[in-house]
N, C-alpha and C positions, 0 to 999 in steps of 0.2 A: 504494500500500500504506500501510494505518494502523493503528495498535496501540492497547488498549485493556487497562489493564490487568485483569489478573482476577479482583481486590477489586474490581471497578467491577461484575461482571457478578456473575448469581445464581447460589449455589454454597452449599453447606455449610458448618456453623462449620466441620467436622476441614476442607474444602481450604483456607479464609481462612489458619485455624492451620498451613497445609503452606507454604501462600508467604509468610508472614509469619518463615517457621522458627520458630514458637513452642516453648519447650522444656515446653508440656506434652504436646504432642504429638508432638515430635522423638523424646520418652524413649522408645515405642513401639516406635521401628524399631531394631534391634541393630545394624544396616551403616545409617552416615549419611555416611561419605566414602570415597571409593575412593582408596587410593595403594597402588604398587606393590609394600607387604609383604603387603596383602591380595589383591592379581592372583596377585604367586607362589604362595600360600597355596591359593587356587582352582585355582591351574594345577596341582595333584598333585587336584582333586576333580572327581567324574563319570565317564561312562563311558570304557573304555579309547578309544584316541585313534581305534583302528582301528574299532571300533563307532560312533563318533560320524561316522567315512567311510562308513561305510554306511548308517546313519540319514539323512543327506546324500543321497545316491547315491538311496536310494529316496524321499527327499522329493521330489527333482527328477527322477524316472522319468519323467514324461511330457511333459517339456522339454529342450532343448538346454541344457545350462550354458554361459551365459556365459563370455566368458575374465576379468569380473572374478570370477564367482563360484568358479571353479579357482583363481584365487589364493587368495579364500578357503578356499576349502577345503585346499591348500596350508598355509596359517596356522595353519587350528585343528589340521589331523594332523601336520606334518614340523617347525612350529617351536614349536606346544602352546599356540596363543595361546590366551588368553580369549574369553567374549563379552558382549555387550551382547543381552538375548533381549526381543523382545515377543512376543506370539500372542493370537491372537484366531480364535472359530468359523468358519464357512464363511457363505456369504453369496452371495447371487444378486445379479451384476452388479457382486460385486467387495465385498458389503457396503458398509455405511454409510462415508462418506467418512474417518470416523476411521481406519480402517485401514490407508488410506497415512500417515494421520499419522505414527500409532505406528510403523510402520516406516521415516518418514524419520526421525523424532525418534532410533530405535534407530541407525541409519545416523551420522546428525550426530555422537551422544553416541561411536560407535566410532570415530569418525574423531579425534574430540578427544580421549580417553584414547589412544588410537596416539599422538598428538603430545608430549600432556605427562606422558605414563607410559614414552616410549620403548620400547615394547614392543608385540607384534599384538594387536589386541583386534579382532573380527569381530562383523558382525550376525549373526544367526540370529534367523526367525518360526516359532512354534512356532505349528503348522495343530491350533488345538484341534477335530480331529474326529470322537471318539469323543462329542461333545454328541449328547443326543437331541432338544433341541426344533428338529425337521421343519422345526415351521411356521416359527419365525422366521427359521431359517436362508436358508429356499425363498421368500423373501418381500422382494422389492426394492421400495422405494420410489422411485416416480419422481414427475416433476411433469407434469400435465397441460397441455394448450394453456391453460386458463382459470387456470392457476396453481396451480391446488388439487394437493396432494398427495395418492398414492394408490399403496395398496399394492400389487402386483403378485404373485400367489400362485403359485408354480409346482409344489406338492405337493396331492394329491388325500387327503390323510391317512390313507393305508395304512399300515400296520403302524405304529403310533405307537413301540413300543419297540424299534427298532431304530435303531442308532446312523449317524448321517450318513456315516461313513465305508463303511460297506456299502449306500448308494443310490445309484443311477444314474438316468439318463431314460428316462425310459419313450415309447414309439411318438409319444405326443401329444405331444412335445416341442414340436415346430416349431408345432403348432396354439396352446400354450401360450406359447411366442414370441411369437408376433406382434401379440399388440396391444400387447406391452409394447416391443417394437422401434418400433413407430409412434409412440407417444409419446414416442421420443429425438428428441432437436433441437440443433441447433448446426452450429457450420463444420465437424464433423468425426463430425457425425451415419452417415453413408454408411460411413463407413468402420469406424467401430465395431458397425454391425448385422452387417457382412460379416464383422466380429470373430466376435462372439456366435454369431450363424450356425453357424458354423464349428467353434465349441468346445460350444454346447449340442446334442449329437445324442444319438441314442437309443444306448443303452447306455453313455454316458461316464458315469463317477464324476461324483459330484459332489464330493467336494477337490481331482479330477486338472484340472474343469473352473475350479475357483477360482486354485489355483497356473498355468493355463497363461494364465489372464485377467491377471495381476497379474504375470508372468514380465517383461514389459517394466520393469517398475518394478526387482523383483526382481535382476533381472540385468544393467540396469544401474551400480546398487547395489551388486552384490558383495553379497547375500543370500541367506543360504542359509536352505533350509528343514527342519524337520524335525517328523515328523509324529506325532501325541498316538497316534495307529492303530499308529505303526506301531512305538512304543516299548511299548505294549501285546502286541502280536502276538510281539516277541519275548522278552516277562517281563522288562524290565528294570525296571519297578516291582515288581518281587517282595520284595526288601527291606523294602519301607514299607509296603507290601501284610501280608507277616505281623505286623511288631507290629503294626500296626492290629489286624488280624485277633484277634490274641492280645491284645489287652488292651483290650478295648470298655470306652467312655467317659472313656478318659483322655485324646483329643483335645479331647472336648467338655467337658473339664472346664477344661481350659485355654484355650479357646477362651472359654468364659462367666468365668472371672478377667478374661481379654483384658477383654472386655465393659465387667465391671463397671468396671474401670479406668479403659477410654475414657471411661464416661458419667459415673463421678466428676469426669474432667477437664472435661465439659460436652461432648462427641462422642458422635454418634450412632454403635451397633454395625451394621456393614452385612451381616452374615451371623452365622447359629447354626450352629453345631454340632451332630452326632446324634453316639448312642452307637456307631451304627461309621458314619463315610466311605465305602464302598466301596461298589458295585454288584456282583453277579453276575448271568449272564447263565443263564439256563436255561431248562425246559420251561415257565415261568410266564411270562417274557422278563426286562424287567430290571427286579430288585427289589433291597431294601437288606437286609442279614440282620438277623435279628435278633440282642442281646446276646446269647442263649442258645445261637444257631446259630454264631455266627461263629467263636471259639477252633476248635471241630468241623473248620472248611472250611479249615484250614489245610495239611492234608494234601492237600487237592484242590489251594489255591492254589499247593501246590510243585508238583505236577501238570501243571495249567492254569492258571497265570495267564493266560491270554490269554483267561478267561471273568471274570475281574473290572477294571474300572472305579473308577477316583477319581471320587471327587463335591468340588466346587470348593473345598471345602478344604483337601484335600491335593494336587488337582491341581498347584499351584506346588512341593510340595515335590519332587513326582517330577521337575516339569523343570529343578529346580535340583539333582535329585538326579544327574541326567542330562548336565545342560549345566555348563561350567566357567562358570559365567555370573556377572559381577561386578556387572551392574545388569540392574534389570528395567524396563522402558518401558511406565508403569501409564496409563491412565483416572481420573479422580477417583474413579469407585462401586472400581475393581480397588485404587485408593489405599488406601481405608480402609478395606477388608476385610483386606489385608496389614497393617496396625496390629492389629490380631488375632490374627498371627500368627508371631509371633516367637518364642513361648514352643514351639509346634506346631517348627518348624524345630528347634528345641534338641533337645525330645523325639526327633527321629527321628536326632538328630544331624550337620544336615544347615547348613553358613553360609548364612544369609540373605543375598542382592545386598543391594546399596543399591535402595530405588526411586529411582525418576526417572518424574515428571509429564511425559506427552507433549504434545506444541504443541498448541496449539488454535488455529481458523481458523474464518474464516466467505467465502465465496468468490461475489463478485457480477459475473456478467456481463453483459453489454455491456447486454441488455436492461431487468435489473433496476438498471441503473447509471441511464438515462437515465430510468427512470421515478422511482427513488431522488431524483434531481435535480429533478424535479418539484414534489416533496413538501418540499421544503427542509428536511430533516431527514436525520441521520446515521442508519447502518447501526443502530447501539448504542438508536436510540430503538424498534426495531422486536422488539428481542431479550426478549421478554415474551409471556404469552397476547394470542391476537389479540382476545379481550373486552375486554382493559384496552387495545389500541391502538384497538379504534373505539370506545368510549367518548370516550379523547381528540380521537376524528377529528371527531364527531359533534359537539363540542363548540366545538372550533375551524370547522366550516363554520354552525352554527347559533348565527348571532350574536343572532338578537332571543328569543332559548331565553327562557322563561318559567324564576326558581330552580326548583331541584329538591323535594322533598317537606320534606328535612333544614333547606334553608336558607329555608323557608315556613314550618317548624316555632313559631320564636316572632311570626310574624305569627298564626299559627293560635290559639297559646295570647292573647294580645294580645285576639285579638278574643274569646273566649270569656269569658276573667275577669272581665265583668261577672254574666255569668250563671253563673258559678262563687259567684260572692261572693254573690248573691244568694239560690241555693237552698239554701247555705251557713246563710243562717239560717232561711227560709222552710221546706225540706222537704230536710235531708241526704241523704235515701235516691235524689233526686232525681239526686242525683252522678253517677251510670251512668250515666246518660242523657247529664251535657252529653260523658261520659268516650268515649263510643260516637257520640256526635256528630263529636268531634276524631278518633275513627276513621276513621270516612266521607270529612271532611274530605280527610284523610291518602291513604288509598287512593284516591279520587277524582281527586286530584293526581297521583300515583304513577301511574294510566293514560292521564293528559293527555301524563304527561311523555312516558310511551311511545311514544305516539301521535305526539309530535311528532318523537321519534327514527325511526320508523319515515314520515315524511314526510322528514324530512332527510336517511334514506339515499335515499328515493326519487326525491326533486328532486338529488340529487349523486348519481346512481349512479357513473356513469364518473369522478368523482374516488374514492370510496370503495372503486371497482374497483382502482384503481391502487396506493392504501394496500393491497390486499390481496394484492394480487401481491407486494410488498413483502415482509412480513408472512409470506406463505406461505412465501418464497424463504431468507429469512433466521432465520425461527423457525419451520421447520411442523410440525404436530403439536403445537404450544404447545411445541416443546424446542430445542436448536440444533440448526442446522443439521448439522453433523457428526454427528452422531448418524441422521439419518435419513434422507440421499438418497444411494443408494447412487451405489459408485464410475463408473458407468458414464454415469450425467446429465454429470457432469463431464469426462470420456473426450470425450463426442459437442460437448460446448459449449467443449473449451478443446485440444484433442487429446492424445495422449499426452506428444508430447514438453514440449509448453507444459507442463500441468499437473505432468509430472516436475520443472522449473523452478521452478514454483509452490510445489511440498511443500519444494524445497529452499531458496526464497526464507523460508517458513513457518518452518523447522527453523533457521536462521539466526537468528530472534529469540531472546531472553530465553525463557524457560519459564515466564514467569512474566506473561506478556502474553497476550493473543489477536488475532491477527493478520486483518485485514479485505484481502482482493486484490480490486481491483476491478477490472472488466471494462473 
């Protein structure tokens, strides 16, 4: 295991500004330290203790609770503890590997306020599942035999507006499986398709099928879940729901001050604001009201709330409106969108957690280790688009490379200057011509050079193979790793328990590092 810090890695001014605690950015967030006058302070806010048992109770409806997650849940009902909350949408295969992140990092961060706040502070993953986009949800990335990364689709794009928490699998499920099961590989491949198998059949939910993938983690852990569906289903965003409702554009008015603010201080805004947040669900499916309609549909929303929806910017306040929650365990893009959002919390009346940056990792096994080692170069040198790595590849194996067009540039003009100087006095108009000559020249060069890259990948393929296995492994999709190979590549290459180890070896760094496990 090796660490890297992550000012070293590519990120945004506002994350540099987050690990640096620089205070033009710190001023942002209204909760920047958590001690125990603000846990007590939380511990009287959210919902009653006995709603938050049941919120629990049917997040984990289609699993056994653990006996640590009954302590848990012991904690947050009979002695009122806080929480430490992440959540993040649903996900085929378990979602992109960030998502154990974020819930060991939540885990770690409740373990250490337990210690030095004296007091119960518990995980809770909040299962955002009223999202609608289908596709990304249903859509796992895995790695092929050749390396190359590749989406795995398991949604036919029916009914587009309807929210993930009301799909299940349809007949083609298992047809739908299988070639994404073949493409798992590892010591613990077998074992995990008999997983999948098992939990992806015809008529399972799709959040029942995420929660019962992730239950090993989960409930080792002492994590409890509770679900975006099913705090909708019983209005308890009804509260934030009517002022919204009642007073269009005064989120987004404050949201765009937000804005202007951040990018005063040099921070990019990662989210706008509309004149009303919400969704309703109806005979059209799901649309946003308008300013004129919304005040109207307040009568409905005491009603039916359970036909309208947050859209992601009030979405944290309803689970902070919900959860006694003291931090929240962010994403860098989830980071700087909550820098936005401070002023929105106040309005609804509602204390802002602290954030908290979840771990970052990059996870190389055994196979990508010994090719890694080949290449004589670290993990860190591959963490970039793979244009700018074979650029360099292509450069280090072609040693008798003729300079590039740039660095022929003043031999080109060199050799023309005499006939510059000459038509100079002879016939000015003449100039286009030598000017359209150094054209020619230029491009002419520019397809040699090509030509010679494209002989260099092809007399080295099987080294340049290797570089791309690399490459793919460790940045594919030109982004990190974490971010795109869902949890399930890593399930079959390192098995559960290993990898449970791994998130907790991970969660054990700084926050302020990125952690390399190598195989």
């Amino acid at each position: 295991m090796t660490t890297i810090p992550l000012r070293n890695l590519p990120g945004s001014a506002l994350l540099h500004a987050w690990l640096e605690r620089n205070p033009s950015l710190i001023r942002h967030f209204p909760t920047t330290t958590i001690d125990r006058a603000f846990c007590e302070t939380r511990r009287n806010d959210g919902a009653a203790r006995s709603r938050l048992r049941s919120l629990v109770e049917d997040g984990l409806r289609t699993v056994e609770m653990s006996e640590a997650q009954r302590a848990s849940l012991h904690a947050l009902v009979e002695e009122r503890a806080v929480v430490t909350v992440t959540g993040q949408q649903i996900g085929m295969f378990g979602g992109p590997f960030y998502t154990l992140l974020k819930i060991a990092s939540s885990v770690a961060l409740a373990r250490e306020l337990t210690t030095t706040l004296d007091m119960p502070v518990v995980p809770v993953f909040w299962l955002e599942d009223n999202d609608h986009d289908a596709h990304e949800a249903a859509t796992a990335v895995l790695q092929q035999a050749d390396g190359f990364p590749v989406g795995m689709p398991f949604w036919d794009g029916d009914s587009p507006r309807i929210p993930v928490a009301q799909r299940t699998f349809g007949d083609d499920i298992a047809e739908r499986l299988a070639p994404a099961l073949a493409i798992l590989n590892g010591q613990d491949a077998d074992n995990v398709r008999a997983v999948l198998t098992s939990i992806y059949r015809p008529g399972t939910a799709w959040n029942d099928a995420f929660v019962q993938l992730l239950q090993p983690m989960l409930g080792a852990w002492g994590v409890l879940v509770v679900r975006g569906s099913d705090v909708i289903r019983h209005g308890l965003h009804l509260p934030i729901l009517l002022k919204e409702l009642a007073s269009p554009g005064a989120v987004r008015e404050r949201i765009d001050e937000a804005s202007a603010a951040l990018k005063s201080d040099g921070y990019h805004a990662q989210i706008q604001g509309h004149d009303v947040n919400v969704f309703i669900h109806d005979d059209e499916g799901r649309r946003r009201p308008t300013t004129e309609e919304a005040p109207a549909m307040m009568d409905l929303a005491a009603k039916e709330a359970h036909r309208f929806s947050p859209s992601v910017v009030i979405r944290p306040v309803i689970q902070d409106a919900v959860l006694p929650s003291v931090a929240t365990v962010l994403g860098p893009a989830e980071l700087a969108y909550h820098a936005q959002l401070g002023s929105v919390y106040e309005w609804f009346g509602i204390r802002m957690p602290m954030p908290v940056l979840r771990h970052t990792a990059t996870l190389i096994d055994a196979r990508t280790q010994r090719l890694l080692e080949r290449t004589a170069h670290e993990a860190s040198w591959f963490m970039r688009p793979w244009p700018d790595v074979e650029r360099d590849v292509v450069a280090i194996l072609d040693t008798n490379r003729t300079p590039p067009s740039d660095e022929a540039a003043p031999h080109i003009a060199a050799l023309l200057a005499p006939y510059r100087k000459a038509l100079g006095s002879l016939d000015p108009t003449l100039l286009g011509s030598v000017n359209a000559a150094e054209a020619n020249i230029v491009k002419a060069l520019d397809q040699l050079d090509g030509k010679m890259r494209s002989a260099v990948k092809r007399v080295n393929g099987e080294i340049l193979d290797r570089y791309r296995w690399c490459a793919n492994t460790i940045y594919p999709f030109g982004a990190p790793q974490e971010r795109a190979y869902a949890l399930g590549v890593w399930l079959a290459r390192f098995g559960t328990e290993s990898l449970r180890n791994i998130a907790g070896q991970i969660c054990s760094q700084d926050r302020t590092v990125h952690t390399i496990i190598n195989g």
